[in-house]
C-alpha positions in Angstrom: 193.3 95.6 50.6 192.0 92.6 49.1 189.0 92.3 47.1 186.4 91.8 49.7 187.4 94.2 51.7 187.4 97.0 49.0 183.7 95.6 48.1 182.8 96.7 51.2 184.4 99.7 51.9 183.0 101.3 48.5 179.4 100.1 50.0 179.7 101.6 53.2 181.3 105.0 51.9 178.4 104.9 49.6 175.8 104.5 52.4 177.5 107.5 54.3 176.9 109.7 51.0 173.5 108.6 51.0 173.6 109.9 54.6 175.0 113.4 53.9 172.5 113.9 50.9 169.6 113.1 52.7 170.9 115.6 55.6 170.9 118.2 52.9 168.4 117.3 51.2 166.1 117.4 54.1 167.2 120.1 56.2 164.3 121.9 54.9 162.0 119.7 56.6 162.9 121.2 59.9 163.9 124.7 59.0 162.5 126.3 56.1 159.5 127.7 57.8 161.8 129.1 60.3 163.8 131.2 58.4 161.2 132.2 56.0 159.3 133.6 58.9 162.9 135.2 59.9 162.3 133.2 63.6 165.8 131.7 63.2 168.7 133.0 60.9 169.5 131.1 57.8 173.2 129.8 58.8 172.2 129.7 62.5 169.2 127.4 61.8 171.3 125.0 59.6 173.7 124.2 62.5 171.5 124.0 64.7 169.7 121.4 62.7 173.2 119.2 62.4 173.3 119.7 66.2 170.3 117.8 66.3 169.8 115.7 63.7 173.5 114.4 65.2 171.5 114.1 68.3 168.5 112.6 67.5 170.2 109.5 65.6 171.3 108.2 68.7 167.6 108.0 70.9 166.1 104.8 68.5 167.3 102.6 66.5 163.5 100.9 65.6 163.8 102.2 62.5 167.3 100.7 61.2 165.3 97.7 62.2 162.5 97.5 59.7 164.8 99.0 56.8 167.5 96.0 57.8 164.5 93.5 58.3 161.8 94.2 56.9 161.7 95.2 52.9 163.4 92.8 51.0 164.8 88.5 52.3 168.5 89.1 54.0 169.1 85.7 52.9 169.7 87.1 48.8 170.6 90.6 49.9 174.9 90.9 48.5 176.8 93.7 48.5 176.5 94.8 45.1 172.9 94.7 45.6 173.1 97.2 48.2 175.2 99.7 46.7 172.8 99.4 43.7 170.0 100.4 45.7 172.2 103.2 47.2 172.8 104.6 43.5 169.2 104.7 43.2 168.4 106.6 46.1 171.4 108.8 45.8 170.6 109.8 41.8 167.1 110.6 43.0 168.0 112.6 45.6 170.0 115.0 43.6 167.9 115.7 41.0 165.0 116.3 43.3 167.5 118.6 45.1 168.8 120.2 42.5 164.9 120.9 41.0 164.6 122.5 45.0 161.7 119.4 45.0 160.4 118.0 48.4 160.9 114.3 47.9 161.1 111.0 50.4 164.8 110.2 50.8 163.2 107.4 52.5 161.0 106.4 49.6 164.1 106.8 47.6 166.2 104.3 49.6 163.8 101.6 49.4 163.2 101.9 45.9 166.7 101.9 45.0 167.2 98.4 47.1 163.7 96.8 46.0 164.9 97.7 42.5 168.5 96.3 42.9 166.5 93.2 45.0 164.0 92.6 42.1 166.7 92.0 39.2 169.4 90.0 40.9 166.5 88.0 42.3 163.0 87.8 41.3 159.7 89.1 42.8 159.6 86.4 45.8 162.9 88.1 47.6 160.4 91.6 48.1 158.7 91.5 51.0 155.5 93.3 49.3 153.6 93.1 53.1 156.2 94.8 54.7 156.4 97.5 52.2 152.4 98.0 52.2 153.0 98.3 55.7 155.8 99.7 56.9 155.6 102.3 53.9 153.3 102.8 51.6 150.3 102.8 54.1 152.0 105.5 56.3 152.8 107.7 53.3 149.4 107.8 52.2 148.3 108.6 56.0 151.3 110.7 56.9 150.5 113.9 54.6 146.7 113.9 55.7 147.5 113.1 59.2 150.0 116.5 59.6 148.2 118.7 57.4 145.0 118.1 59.9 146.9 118.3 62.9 148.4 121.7 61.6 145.1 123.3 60.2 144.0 122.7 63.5 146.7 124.1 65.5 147.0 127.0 63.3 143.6 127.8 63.2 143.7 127.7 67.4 146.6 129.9 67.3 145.1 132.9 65.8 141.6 132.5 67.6 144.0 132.3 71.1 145.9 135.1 70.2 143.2 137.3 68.2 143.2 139.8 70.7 146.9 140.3 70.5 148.8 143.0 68.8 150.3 142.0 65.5 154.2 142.5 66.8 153.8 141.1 69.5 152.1 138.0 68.6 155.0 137.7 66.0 157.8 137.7 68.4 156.5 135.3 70.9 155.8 132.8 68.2 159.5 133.2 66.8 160.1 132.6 70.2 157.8 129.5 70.2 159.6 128.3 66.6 163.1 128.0 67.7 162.0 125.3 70.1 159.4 123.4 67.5 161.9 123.7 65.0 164.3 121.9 67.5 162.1 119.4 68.2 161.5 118.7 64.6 165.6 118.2 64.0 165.7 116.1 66.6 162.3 113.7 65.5 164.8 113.6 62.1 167.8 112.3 63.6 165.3 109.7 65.2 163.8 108.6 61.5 166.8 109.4 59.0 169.6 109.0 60.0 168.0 105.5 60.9 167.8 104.3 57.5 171.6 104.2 56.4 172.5 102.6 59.8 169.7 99.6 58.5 171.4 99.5 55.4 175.1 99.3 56.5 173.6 96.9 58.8 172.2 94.9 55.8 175.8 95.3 53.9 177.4 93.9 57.0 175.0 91.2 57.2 175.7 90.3 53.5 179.2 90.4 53.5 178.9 88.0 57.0 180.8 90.5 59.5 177.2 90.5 61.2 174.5 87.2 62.1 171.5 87.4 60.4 169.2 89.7 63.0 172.3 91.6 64.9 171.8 94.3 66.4 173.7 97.9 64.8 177.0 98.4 65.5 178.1 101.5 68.1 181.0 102.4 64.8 177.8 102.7 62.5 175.3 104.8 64.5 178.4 107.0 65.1 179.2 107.1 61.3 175.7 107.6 60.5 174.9 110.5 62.7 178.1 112.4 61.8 177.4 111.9 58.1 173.8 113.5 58.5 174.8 116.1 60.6 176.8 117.5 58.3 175.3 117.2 55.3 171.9 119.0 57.4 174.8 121.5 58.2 175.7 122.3 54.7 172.1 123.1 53.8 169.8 121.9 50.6 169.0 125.8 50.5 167.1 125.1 46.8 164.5 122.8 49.0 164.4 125.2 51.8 163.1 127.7 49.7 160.8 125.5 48.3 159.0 124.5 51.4 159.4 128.0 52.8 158.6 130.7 50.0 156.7 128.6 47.4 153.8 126.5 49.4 152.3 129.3 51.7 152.9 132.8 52.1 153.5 131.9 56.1 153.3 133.7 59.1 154.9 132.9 62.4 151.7 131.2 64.2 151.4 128.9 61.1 155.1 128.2 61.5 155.3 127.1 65.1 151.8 124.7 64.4 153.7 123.4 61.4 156.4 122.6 63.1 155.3 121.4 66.4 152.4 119.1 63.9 155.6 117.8 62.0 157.4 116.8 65.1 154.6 114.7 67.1 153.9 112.5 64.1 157.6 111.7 62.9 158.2 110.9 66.4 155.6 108.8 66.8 156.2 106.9 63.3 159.8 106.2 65.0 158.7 104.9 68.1 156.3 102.3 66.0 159.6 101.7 63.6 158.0 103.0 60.4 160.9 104.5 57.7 158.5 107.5 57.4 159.2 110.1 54.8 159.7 113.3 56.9 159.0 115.7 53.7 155.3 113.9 53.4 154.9 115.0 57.0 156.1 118.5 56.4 154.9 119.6 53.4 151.7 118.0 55.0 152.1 120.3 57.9 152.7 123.7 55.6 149.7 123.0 54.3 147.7 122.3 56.7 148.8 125.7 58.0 147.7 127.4 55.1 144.3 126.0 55.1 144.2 126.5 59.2 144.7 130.5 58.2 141.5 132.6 56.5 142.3 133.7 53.5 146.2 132.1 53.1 147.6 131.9 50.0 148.2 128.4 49.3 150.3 127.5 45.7 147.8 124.6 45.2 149.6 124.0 41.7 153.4 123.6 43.2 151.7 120.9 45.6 150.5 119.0 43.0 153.4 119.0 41.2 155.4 118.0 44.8 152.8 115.4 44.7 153.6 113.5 41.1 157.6 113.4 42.1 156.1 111.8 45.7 154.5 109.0 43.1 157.4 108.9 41.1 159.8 108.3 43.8 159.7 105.3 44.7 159.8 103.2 41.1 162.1 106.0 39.5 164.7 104.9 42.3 163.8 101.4 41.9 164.5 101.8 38.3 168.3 103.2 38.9 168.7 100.7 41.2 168.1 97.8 39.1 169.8 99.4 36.3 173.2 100.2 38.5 173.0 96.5 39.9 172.8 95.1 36.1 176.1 97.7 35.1 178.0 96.1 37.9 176.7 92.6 37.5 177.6 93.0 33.9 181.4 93.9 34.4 181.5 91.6 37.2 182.8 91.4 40.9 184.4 94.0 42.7 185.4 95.7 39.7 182.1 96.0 38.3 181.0 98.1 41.7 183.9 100.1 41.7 183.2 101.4 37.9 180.0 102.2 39.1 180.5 103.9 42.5 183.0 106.7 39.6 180.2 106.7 37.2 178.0 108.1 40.3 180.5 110.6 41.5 180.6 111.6 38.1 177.0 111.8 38.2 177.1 113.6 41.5 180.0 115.9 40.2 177.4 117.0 37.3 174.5 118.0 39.6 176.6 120.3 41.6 178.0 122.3 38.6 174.6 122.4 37.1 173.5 123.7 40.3 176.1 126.4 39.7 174.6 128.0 37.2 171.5 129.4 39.3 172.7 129.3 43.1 170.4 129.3 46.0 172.5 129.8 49.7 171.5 131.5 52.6 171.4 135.2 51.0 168.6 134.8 48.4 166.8 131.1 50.0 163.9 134.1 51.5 163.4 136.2 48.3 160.4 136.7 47.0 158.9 133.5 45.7 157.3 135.1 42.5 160.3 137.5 41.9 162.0 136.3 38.4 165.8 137.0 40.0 168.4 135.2 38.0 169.4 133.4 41.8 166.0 132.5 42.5 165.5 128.6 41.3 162.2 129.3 39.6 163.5 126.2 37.9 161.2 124.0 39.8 158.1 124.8 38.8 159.5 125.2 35.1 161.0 122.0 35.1 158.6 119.8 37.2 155.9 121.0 34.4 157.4 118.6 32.2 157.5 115.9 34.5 
């Protein structure tokens, strides 16, 4: 394998690990309120989820468009620049993960390439309009948007259903959750699993394998939607819990207008091409539903801190990103993005056995939120304190 080659390869391999952490990372979005409402079984909602999400990456491709396109000039874009950027997103994503933090895997992405962009070469090759756009503006709007759409729909669920006996109204909306749960899976595969195929499509472009404004490759949308699957199937359970035990104390009527809220507005964000951040939307969405409920406990404190790593996001990544792409320009070549892909294994090897120390799976992810249970990752709130 000669130089070139292995240059690639390690970007691409990298991009499909972005893929699977963002898969577990966000299986949350689309399940947490599910199984915390017991609608869906932990392990049963997970797969279900890959099932989807696998699904989903195949209906539009609008989105690998404006990450390939439309944040920073294709014509400085290299390799090493792209796996950079990669670094950046996948180093944020695990310690948002392993804090069981909501965060943009999206946001964290484009960060990590505008960061990588920025140092190898200067302001002009960031396409500021397109970020304002294409991301900022709809992650301002996104959170609102779902949170109103929710408080509405929850707040129409109980006044339908008022008359309804308690159990009753609870079973039918489990019911009603396994398919806006679905739906919400599927809306993901439409948005995430997007993103990697834009930047593989960027690598290609760099590396010339691809014309400047091809179209994805079949092998990468393939790649892609395996990769996310079955990192959704593995299950971020420290995030699910988040979303599902620590935001609002939910019921099943606030699930399902969660949900189905969550679902129309990522889908329409992929049909107008925006990289939307599908935790903004959700989190959005639980919220809404606990304002949409009289007298719903709402952990207003545990937003705000979600909110400051939201902020964070996208120059934290940027900063890893430019700081991974100086490491590798500084050894040089091939080699130098080879000693850096290890130094990020080793990075991702350290996460995992820290996360060993207080596990969160599918047997404790719907304790009690306040209970002080040496499982339970209380470390959150603890943690994000000091951010």
């Amino acid at each position: 394998m000669d130089a070139d080659t292995l240059l690639l390869a390690t970007v691409v391999v990298t991009a499909l690990g972005f893929d699977f952490t963002n898969g577990f990372h966000d299986t949350a979005n689309a399940m947490a309120t599910s199984i915390a409402t017991g609608a869906l079984k932990p392990k049963v909602a997970v797969a279900l989820a890959g099932v989807l999400n696998f699904v989903g990456a195949f209906l539009s491709l609008t989105v690998a468009a404006t990450i390939a396109k439309g944040i920073v000039d294709q014509d400085v874009v290299t390799l090493p620049i792209v796996f950079a950027g990669l670094a950046g997103a996948i180093l944020w994503n695990l310690l948002t993960w392993y804090l069981g933090l909501p965060s943009s895997s999206s946001h964290a992405l484009i960060g990590g390439v505008v960061g990588a962009t920025f140092i190898a070469a200067g302001a002009d090759a960031v396409l500021g309009k397109g970020i304002l756009k294409s991301v900022i503006i709809p992650a301002l709007l996104a959170p609102f948007a779902a949170g109103l759409v929710a408080a509405i729909g929850t707040f129409a669920a109980y006044l339908i259903t008022r008359r309804v006996n308690d159990g009753i109204r609870t079973r039918g909306f489990r019911v009603a959750q396994i398919g806006s749960a679905s739906l919400v899976s599927l809306a993901h595969g439409t948005n995430d699993a997007q993103k990697t195929m834009g930047i593989i499509t960027l690598a290609l472009v760099a590396n010339h394998d691809l014309g400047k404004g091809a179209d994805t490759p079949m092998w990468v949308i393939a790649s892609c939607a395996v990769a996310i699957s079955v990192g959704t199937y593995l299950g971020g359970w420290r995030v699910i819990r988040t979303l599902g035990k620590g935001l609002v104390e939910i019921e099943t009527p606030q699930g399902f207008a969660a949900e189905a809220s969550s679902a129309s507005v990522i889908l329409a964000s992929s049909h107008f091409g925006y990289p939307l951040s599908t935790t903004h939307v959700v989190s959005g969405s639980i919220l809404g539903s606990g304002v949409g409920k009289r007298a719903a406990q709402v952990r207003w404190s545990l937003a705000g801190r979600m909110a400051l790593g939201w902020v964070l996001t996208l120059p934290a990544a940027a900063v890893v990103g430019g700081v991974a792409y100086a490491g590798a320009h500084l050894i040089g070549g091939t080699a130098g993005v080879v000693v850096m892909a290890l130094v990020l294994a080793a990075c991702a090897a350290a996460f995992f056995l820290a996360s060993r120390r207080s596990p969160v799976d599918h047997t404790n992810v719907n304790d009690d939120w306040e209970a002080r249970k040496p499982a339970a990752p209380a470390a959150p709130q603890r943690a994000l304190a000091k951010v």
